[in-house]
N, C-alpha and C positions, 0 to 999 in steps of 0.2 A: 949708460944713458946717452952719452956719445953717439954711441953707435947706432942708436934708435933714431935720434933726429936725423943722423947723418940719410941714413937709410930712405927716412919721412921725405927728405931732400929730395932726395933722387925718385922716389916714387910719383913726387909730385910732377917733377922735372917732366918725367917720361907721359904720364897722365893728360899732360899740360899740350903734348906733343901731337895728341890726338885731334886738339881742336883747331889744329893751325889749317889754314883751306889754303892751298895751293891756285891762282889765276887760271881760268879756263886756257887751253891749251887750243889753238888753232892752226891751221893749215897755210902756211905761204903760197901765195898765189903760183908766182914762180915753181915752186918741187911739183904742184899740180898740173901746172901746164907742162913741166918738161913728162910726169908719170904719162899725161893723156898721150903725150909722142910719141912713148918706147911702149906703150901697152900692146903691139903687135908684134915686136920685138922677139923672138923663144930666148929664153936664160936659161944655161948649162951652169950647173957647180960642180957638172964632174962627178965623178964615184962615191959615193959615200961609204965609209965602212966604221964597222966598230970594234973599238980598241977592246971588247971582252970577247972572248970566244965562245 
């Protein structure tokens, strides 16, 4: 019987987890204006390769 609540616990635990809303996520002015600077910029990463053959 233990084991059952225990379980009922954690079910609810994680259940519960679904309804939490994280704060809308925005852009810093600042990362924005320095992206609009380098947006002419080219970026190299180089070679790519993969590790399966």
């Amino acid at each position: 019987m233990k084991y059952k609540s225990s379980l009922g616990l954690i079910a609810a635990l994680f259940l519960s987890a679904c309804t939490i809303q994280v704060p809308p996520y925005s852009a810093d002015i600042s990362n924005v204006s320095k992206l609009k600077e380098e947006s002419n910029t080219p970026v190299s990463v180089g070679k790519i390769e993969s590790e399966k053959n």
